[in-house]
C-alpha positions as CSV (number, residue, x, y, z in Angstrom):
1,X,147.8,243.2,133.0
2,X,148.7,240.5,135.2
3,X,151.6,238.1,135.7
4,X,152.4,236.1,133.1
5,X,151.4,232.4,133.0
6,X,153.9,230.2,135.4
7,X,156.4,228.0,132.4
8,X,155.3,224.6,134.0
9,X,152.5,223.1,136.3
10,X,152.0,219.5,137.7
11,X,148.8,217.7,138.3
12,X,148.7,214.9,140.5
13,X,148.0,211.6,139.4
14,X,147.0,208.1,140.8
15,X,147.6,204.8,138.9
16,X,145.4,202.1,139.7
17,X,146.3,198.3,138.9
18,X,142.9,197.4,138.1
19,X,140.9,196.4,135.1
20,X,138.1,198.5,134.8
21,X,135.5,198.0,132.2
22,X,134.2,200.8,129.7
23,X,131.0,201.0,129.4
24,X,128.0,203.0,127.6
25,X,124.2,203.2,127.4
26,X,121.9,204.2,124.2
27,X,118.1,205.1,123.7
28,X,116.7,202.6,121.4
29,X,113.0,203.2,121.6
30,X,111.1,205.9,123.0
31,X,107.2,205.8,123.3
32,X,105.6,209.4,125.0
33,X,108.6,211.2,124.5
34,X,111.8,212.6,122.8
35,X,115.1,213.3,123.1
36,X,116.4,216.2,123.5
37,X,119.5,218.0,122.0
38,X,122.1,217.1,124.6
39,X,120.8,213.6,124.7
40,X,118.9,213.3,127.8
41,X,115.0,212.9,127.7
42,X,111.8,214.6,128.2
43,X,109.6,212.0,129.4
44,X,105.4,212.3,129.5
45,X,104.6,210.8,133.7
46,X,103.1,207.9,131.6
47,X,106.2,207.2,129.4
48,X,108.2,204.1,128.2
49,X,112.1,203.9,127.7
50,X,114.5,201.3,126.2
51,X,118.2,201.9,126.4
52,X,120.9,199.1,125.2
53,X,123.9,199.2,127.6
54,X,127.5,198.2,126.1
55,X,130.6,197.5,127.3
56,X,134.3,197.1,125.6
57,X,134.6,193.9,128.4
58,X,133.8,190.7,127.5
59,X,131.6,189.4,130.3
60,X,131.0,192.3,132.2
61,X,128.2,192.1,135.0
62,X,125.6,195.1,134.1
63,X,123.4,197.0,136.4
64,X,121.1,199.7,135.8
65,X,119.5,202.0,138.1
66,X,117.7,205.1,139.0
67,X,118.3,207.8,141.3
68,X,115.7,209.7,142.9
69,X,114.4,206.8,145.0
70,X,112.8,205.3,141.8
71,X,113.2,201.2,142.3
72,X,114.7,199.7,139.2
73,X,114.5,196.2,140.8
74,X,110.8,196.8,140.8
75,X,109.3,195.1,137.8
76,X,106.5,197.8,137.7
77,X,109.5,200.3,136.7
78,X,111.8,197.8,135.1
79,X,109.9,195.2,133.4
80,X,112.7,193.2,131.6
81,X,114.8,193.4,135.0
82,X,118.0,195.5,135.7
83,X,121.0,193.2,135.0
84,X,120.7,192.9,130.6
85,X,122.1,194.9,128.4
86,X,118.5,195.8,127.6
87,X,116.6,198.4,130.6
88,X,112.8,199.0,129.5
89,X,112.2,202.2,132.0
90,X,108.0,202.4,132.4
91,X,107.3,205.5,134.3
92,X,104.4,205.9,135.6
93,X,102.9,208.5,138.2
94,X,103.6,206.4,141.4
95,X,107.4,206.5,140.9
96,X,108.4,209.6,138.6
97,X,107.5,213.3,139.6
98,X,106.4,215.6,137.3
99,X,108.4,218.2,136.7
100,X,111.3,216.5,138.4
101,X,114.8,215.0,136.8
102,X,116.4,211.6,137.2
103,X,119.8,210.0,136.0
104,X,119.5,206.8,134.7
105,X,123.1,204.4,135.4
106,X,124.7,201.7,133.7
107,X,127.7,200.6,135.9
108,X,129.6,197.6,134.6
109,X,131.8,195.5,136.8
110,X,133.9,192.3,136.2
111,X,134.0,188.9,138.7
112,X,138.1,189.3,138.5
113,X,139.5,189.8,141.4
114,X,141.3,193.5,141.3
115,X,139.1,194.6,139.3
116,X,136.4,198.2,139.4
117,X,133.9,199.5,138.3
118,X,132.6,201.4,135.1
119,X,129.7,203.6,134.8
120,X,127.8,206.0,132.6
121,X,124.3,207.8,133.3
122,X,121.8,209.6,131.0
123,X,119.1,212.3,132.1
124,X,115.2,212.2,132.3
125,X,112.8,215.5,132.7
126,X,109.5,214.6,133.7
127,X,107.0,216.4,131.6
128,X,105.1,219.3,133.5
129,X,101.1,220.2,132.8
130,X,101.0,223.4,131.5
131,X,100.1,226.0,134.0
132,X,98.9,229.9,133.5
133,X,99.2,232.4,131.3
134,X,96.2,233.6,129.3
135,X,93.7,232.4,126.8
136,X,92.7,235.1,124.3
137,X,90.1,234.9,121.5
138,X,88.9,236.8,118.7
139,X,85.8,237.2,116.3
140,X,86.6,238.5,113.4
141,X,83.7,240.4,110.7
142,X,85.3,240.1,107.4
143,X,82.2,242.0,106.2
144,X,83.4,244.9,108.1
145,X,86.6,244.3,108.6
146,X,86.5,244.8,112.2
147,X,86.9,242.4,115.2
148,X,86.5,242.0,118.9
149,X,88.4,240.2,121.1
150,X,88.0,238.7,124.8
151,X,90.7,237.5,127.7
């Protein structure tokens, strides 16, 4: 059966004197692609993004980026820049994979001094081409109420 569970544990903690901003992302537009249940996206190569960034700061600095080694300071993948609270993401075959995932990040930092860092991220799967299986087709008589059919 086991030993019973121990009556107490502890879990170490650190306390940090610093003001950290909160801060979160949303999809507010998506054109060549969806979102899926859990929230992250599945993105055609050829796709367009627009997330709104928040933070519960007044004044918080904002930053997007993208991992991957996708450039988000390029304005062929960031049109609109990477430092508002609004990050249009254009993919486009020179700079997203097919097939492959990123992680988009918000991180949110103040200009007070003691003061860290807040982040949250989001995920993007790069719509594949389909590849094998089989094609199958089928004439059907009506007349005769048979049919014949061809891989």
């Amino acid at each position: 059966r086991g030993a019973p569970p121990p009556a107490s544990f502890s879990v170490p903690v650190t306390i940090v004197n610093q003001k950290i901003p909160s801060v979160g992302l949303a999809v507010s537009a998506i054109t060549g692609g969806f979102q899926m249940e859990d929230g992250s996206l599945y993105l055609n190569q050829d796709a367009k993004a627009t997330f709104a960034g928040f933070s519960d700061t007044a004044n918080t600095l904002l930053s997007w980026s993208v991992d991957g080694g996708v450039d988000a300071t390029l304005p062929a993948v960031a049109p609109l820049g990477y430092t508002a609270p609004t990050f249009v993401l254009q993919l486009s075959p020179a700079h997203f994979q097919r097939g492959a995932r990123y992680t988009v990040q918000l991180t949110g930092s103040l200009s007070e001094a003691n003061s860290g860092q807040g982040f949250t991220t989001g995920g993007i799967l790069i719509n594949s081409p389909p590849s094998g299986g089989v094609f199958r087709s089928c004439v059907l008589d009506l007349q005769s109420a048979g049919s014949a059919c061809q891989s």
